[in-house]
C-alpha positions in Angstrom: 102.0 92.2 115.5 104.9 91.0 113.6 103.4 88.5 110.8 106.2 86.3 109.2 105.7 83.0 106.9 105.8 80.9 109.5 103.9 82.6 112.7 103.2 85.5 114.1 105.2 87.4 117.1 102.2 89.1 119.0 102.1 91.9 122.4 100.4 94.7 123.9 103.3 97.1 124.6 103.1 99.9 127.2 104.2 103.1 125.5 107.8 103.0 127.0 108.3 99.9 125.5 107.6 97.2 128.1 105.5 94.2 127.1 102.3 93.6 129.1 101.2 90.5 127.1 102.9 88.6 124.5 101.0 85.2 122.3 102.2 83.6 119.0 100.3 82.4 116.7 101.0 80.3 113.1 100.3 82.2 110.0 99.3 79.1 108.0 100.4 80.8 104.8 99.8 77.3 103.0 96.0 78.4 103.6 96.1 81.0 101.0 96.7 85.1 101.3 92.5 85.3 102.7 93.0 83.1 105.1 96.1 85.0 106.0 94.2 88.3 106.5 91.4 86.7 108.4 93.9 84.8 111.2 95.6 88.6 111.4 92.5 90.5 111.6 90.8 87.9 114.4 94.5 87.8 116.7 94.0 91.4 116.5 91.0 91.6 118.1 91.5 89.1 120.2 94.6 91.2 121.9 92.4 94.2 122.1 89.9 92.2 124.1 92.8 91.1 125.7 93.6 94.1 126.5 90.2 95.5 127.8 90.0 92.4 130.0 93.1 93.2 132.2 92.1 96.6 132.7 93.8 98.2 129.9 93.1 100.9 127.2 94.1 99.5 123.5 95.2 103.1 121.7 96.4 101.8 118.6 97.5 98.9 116.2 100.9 98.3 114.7 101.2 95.6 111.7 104.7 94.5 110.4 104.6 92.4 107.7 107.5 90.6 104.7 108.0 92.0 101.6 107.1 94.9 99.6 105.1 97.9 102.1 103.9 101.1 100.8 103.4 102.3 104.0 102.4 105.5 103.5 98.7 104.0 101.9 99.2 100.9 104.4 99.1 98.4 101.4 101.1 95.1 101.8 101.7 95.4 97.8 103.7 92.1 97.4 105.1 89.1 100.0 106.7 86.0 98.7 106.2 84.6 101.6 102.2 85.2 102.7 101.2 85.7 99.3 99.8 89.1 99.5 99.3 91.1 96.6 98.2 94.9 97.0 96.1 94.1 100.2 95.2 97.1 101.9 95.6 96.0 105.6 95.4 99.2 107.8 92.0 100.3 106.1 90.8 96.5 106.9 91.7 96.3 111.0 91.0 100.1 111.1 87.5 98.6 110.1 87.8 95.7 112.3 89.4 97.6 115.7 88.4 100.9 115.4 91.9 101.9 116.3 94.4 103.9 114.2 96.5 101.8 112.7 100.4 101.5 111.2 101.7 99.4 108.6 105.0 98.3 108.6 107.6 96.4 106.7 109.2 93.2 109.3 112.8 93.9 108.6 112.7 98.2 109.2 110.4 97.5 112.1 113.0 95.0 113.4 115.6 97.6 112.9 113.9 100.3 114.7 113.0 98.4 117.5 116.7 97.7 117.9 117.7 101.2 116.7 115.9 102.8 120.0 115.6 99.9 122.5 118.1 97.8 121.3 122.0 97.7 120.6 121.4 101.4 118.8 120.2 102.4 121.9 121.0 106.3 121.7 122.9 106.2 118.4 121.6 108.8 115.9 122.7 107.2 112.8 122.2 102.7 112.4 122.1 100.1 109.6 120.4 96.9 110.9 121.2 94.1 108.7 118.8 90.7 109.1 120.9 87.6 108.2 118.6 84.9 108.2 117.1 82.9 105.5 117.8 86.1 103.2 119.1 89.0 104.2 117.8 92.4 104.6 118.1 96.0 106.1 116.8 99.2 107.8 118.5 102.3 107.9 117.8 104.0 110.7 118.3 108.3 111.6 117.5 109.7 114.5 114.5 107.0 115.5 112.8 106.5 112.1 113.5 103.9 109.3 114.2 105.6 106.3 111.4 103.3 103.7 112.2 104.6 100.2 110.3 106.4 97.4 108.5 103.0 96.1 108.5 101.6 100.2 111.9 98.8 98.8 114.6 100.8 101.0 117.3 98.9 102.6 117.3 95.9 100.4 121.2 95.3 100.8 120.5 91.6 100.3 120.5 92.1 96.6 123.6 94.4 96.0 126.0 92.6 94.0 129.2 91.5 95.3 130.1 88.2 93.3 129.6 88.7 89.6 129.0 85.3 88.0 128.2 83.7 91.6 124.9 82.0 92.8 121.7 82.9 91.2 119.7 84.7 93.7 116.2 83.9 94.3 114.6 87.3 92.7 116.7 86.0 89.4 120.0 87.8 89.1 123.4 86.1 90.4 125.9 87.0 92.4 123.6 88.9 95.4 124.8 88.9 98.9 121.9 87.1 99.7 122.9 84.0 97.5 126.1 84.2 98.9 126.1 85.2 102.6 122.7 84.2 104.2 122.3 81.6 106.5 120.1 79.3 103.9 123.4 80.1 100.8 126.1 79.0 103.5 124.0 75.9 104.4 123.7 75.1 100.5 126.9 75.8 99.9 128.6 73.5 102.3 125.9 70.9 101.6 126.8 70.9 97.8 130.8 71.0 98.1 130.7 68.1 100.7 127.9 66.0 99.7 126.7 66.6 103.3 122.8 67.5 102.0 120.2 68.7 105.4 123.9 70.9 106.5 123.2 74.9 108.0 125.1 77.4 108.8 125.9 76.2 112.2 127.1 73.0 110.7 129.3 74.9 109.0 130.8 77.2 112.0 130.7 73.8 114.1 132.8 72.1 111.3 134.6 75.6 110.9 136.0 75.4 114.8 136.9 71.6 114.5 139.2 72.3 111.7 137.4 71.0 108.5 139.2 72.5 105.9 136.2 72.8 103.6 133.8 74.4 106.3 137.0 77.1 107.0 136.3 77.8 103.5 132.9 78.4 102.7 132.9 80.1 106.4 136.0 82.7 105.3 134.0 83.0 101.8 131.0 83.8 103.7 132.4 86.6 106.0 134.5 88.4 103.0 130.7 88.5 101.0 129.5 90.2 104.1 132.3 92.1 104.4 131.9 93.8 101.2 128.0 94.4 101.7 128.6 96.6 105.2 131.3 98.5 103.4 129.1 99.5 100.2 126.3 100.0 103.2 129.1 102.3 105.0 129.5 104.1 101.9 126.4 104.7 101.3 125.1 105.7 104.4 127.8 106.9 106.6 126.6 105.1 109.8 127.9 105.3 113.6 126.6 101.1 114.1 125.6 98.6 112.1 123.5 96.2 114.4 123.4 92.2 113.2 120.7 90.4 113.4 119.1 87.1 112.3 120.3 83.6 112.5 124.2 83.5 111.4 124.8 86.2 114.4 124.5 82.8 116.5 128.0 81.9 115.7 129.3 84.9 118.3 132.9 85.9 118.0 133.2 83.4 115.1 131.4 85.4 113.0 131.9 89.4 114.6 136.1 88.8 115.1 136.4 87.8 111.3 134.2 90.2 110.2 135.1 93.5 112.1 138.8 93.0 110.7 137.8 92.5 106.6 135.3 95.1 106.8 138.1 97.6 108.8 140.3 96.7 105.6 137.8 97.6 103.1 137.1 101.1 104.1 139.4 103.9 103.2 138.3 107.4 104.3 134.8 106.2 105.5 134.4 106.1 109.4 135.0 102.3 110.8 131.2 101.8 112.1 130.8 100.0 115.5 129.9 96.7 114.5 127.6 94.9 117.1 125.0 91.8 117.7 121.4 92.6 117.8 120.0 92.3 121.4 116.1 91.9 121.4 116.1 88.8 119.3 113.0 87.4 117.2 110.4 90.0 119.4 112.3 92.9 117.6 109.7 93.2 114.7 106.6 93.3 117.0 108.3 95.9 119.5 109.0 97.8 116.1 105.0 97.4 115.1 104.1 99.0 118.4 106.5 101.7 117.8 104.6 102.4 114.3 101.7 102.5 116.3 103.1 105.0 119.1 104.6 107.3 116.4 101.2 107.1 114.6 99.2 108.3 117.9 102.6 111.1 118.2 102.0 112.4 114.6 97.8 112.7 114.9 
């Protein structure tokens, strides 16, 4: 199950990674966190008896969810967007299912999915960088996301790369977030053109007809990203970085651009292979069911 702010990506997932059954469901955050819980907890169940009805043996449960994860104690400590705060959600469907369970933050569940089934498909060492509505990342060695000492690893949305810029949403300005996601691009463009309601594909569209202004914020937009991957190269010496999220939409116009500021950025660090995610918006809930398989591995 992959639970975001909006709905909920559900499957039972043969262990070589094939989907036998997929559903989606709303999360109706607006409800409130217990409502949340509940709607997670009775899905759940409902898939197991899903599963039981077509013949099939549920082995275990795999749970990614936004924000902060200690995954270790299976707590979902803190989410902006669901409104959970220190609920311990493993210990609550182990109770409900009876089935060992994993806990798993969206993003590095997202990246492993695509790290081992995906476009880093037999590539020790991957960054997968989310561009969406923020941005976010896993890092990835030889099949496992790496998750941090506090469970806040890969949060390359919040290094700084324009002093003085935007103010980013957890309060400090000048994050790649506030600069490079799809929702800053959007705003951007929106407040520079008096265009309000524009996105980031407005802005590629407008890009690739020749409007001057889009051409900007687009070029503005790739050197921010730019100078993210090469501090993420830096720091973790990586064979591929694998995009995901919304803004990888815009193809070539965003990869061609990008590959060449990035390539003049790095010095004696290795030029990663830069490539597009390919399991799109089910990546997070093949990731949960990975949690789970590693979960029945390690017992």
């Amino acid at each position: 199950m992959d639970v975001g702010g909006t709905g909920m990506k559900c499957a039972l997932v043969r262990p070589d990674g094939t989907v036998a059954h997929s559903e989606r469901h709303p999360t109706g955050a607006e409800r409130g966190p217990d409502a949340v819980i509940a709607t997670i907890l009775d899905v759940a169940e409902g898939l197991a008896g899903k599963a039981h009805a077509d013949g099939l043996a549920p082995r275990a449960v795999g749970i990614a969810v936004p924000g902060i994860v200690d995954q270790a104690a299976g707590v979902a400590v803190w989410s902006a967007n669901v409104g959970f705060r220190d609920v311990p959600l493993r210990e609550l469907a182990v109770t409900r299912l009876g089935l060992p369970t994993a806990l798993g933050h969206d993003v590095r569940a997202g990246g492993l999915a695509e790290a081992r089934l995906g476009a880093g498909r037999g590539t020790p060492h991957v960054l997968f960088v989310a561009v969406g509505t923020g941005i976010a990342a896993a890092h990835v060695v030889a099949g496992t996301a790496v998750v941090g000492a506090h469970g806040a690893a890969g949060e390359i949305g919040h290094i700084l790369v324009r002093p003085g810029g935007p103010r980013c949403g957890c309060g400090r300005v000048g994050c790649l977030e506030a600069v490079a996601s799809a929702a800053a691009v959007g705003r951007r463009y929106a407040e520079l053109a008096g265009a309000p309601g524009s996105t980031a594909a407005d802005v590629v569209d407008r890009a690739v007809a020749g409007d001057e202004l889009a051409r900007e914020v687009w070029q503005d937009t790739v050197e921010a990203l730019a100078d993210g991957l090469a501090t993420g190269q830096a720091l973790f010496d990586v064979q591929a970085v694998v995009l995901g999220g919304g803004l990888v939409r815009a193809g070539r116009h965003l990869f061609d651009p990008l590959r060449t500021a990035l390539r003049e950025r790095l010095t004696f660090h290795r030029e990663p292979r830069l490539v597009a995610a390919t399991l799109g918006d089910e990546a997070g809930c093949l990731g949960a069911a990975l949690l789970a398989l590693d979960l029945l591995e390690e017992a």
